[in-house]
Backbone as CSV, one residue per row, in Angstrom:
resi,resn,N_x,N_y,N_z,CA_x,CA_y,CA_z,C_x,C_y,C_z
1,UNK,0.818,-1.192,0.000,0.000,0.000,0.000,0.863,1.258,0.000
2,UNK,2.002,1.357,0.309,2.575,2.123,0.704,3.127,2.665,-0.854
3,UNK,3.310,1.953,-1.833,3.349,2.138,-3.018,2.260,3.347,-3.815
4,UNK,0.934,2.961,-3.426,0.080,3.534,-3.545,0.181,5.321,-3.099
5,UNK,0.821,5.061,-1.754,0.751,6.483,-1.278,1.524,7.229,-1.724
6,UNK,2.586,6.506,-2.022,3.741,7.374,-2.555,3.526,8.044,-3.899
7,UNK,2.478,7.354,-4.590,1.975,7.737,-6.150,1.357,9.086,-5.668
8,UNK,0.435,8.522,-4.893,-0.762,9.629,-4.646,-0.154,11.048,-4.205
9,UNK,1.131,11.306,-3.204,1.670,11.739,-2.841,2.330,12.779,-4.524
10,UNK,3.048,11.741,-5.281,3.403,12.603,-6.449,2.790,13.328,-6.996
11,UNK,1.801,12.385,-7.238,0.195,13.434,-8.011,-0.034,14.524,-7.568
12,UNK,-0.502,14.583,-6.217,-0.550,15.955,-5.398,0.673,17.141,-5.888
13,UNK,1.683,16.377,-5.895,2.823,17.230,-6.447,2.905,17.902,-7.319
14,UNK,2.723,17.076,-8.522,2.710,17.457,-10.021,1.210,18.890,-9.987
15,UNK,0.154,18.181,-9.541,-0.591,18.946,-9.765,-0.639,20.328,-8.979
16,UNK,-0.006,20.812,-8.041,0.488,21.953,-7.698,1.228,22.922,-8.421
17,UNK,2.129,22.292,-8.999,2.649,22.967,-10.094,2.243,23.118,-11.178
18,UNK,1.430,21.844,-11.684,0.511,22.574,-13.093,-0.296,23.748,-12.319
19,UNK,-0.440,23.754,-11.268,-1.405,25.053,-10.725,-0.417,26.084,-10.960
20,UNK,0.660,26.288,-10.754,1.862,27.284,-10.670,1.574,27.979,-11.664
21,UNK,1.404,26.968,-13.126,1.266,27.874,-14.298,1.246,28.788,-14.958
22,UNK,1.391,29.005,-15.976,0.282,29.977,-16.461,-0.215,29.595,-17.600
23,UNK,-1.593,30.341,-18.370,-2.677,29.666,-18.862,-1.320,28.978,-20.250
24,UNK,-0.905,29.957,-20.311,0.157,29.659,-21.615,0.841,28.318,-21.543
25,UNK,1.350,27.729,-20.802,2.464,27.088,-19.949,1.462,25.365,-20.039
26,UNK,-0.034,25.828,-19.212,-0.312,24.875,-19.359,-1.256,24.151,-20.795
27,UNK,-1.715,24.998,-21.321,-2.125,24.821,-22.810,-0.953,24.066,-23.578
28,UNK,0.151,24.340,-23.507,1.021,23.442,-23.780,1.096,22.576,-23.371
29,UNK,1.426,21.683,-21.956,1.518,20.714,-21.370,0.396,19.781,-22.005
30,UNK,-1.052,20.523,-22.073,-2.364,19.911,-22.866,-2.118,19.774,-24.181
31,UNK,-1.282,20.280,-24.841,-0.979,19.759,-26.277,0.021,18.254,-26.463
32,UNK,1.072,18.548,-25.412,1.848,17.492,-25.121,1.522,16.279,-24.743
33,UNK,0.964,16.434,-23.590,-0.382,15.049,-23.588,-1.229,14.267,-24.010
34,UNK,-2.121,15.778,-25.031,-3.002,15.031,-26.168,-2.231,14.153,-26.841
35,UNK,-1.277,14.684,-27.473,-0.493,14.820,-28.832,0.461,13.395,-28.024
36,UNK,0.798,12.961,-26.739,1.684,11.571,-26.266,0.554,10.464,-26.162
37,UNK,-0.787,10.897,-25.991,-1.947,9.899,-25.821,-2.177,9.162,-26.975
38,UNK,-2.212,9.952,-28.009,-2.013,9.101,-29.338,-1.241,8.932,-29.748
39,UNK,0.035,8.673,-29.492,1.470,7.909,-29.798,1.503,6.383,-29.326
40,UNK,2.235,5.831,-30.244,2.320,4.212,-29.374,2.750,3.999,-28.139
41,UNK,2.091,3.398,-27.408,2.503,3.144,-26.150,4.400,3.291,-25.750
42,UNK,4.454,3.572,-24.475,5.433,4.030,-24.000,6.325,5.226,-24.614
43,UNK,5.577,5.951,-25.728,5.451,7.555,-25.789,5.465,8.560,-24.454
44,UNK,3.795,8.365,-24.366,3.777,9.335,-23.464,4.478,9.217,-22.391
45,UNK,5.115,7.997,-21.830,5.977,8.103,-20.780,7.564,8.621,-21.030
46,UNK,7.810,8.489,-22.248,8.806,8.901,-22.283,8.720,10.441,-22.697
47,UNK,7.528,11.198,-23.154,7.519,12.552,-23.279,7.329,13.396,-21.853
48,UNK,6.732,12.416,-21.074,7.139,13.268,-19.484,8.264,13.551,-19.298
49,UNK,9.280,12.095,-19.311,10.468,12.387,-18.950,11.383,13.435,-19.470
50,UNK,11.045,13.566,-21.052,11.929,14.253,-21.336,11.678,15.868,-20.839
51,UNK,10.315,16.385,-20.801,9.606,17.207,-20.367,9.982,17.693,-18.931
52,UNK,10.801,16.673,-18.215,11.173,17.142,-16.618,10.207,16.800,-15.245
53,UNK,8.419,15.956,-15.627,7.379,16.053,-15.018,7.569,14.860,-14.722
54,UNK,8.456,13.901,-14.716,8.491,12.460,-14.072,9.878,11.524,-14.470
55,UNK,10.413,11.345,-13.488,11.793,10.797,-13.423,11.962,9.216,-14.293
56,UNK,10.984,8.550,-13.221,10.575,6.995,-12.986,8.977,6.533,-13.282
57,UNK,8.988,5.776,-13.330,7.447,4.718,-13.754,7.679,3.425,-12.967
58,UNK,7.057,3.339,-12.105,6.403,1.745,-11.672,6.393,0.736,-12.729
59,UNK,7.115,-0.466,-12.879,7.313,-1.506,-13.417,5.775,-1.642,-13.403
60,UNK,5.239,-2.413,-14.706,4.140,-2.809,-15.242,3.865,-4.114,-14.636
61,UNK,2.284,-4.556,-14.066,1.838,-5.735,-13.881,2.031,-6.449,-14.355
62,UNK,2.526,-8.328,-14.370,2.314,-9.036,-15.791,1.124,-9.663,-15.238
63,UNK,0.332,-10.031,-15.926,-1.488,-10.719,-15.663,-0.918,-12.006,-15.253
64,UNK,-1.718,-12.245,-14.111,-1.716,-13.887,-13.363,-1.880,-14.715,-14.405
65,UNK,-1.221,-15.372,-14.374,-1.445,-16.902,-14.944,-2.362,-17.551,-13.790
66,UNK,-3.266,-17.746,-14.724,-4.183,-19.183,-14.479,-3.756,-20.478,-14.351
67,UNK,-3.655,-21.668,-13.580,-3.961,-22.942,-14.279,-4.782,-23.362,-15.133
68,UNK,-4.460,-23.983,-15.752,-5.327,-24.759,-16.632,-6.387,-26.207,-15.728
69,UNK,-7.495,-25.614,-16.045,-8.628,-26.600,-15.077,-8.570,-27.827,-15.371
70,UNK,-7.989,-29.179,-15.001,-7.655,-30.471,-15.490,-9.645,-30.952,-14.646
71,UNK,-10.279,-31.528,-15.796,-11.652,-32.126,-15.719,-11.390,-33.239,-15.194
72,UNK,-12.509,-33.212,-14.052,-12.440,-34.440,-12.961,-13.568,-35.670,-13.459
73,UNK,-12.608,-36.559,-13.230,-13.586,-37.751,-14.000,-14.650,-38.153,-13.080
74,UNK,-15.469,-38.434,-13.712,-16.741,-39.144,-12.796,-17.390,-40.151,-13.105
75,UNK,-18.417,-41.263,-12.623,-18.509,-42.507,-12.742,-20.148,-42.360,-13.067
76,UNK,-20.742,-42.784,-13.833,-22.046,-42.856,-14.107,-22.885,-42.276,-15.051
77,UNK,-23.823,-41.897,-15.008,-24.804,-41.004,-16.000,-23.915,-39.814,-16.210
78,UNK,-23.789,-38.776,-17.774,-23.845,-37.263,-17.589,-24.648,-36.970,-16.219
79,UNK,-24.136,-35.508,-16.086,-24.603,-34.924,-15.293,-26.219,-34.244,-15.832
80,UNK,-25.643,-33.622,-16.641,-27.209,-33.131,-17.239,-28.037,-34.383,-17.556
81,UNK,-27.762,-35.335,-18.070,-29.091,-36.342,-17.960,-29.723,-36.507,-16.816
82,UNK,-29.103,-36.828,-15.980,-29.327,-36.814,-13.862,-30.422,-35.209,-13.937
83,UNK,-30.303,-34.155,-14.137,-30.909,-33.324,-13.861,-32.250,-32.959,-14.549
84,UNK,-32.249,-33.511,-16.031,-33.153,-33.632,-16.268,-34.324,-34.680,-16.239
85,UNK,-33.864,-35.666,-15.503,-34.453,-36.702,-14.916,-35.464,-36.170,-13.787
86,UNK,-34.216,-35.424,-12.645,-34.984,-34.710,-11.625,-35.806,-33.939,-11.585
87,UNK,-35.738,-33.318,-12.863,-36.863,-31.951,-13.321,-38.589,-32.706,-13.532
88,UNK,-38.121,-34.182,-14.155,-39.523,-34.677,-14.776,-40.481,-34.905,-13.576
């Protein structure tokens, strides 16, 4: 969690100083952004950096691996036949 705070903590940061601004200053920053949002990924992170507004980036999640569900054998009727038995 503490990861978390420390983000949140930056944010607060950054956004103080886009307050610093001026309208000029930040109309730019909004062009820079637009204009890194539609670049291929890991653009816009690297147009912060060069920009001076962020040093570092948090290493990226890799997605859990799943197991693969190995099907448990069973002895007798389908199951759905059994249930529609019970329904009649």
């Amino acid at each position: 969690m503490e990861r978390r705070s420390d983000m949140a903590t930056d944010l607060q940061q950054l956004m103080r100083q886009i307050e610093a601004l001026t309208p000029a200053e930040r109309a730019e920053i909004r062009r820079a952004i637009e204009g890194a949002m539609q670049s291929p990924e890991g653009a816009f992170e690297q147009k912060l950096r060069e920009m001076g507004l962020v040093s570092q980036f948090g290493r990226k999640r890799q997605p859990r691996q799943r197991p693969i569900p190995v099907p448990v054998r069973v002895e007798g009727k389908p199951l759905s036949e059994s249930l529609i038995e019970e329904r009649r």
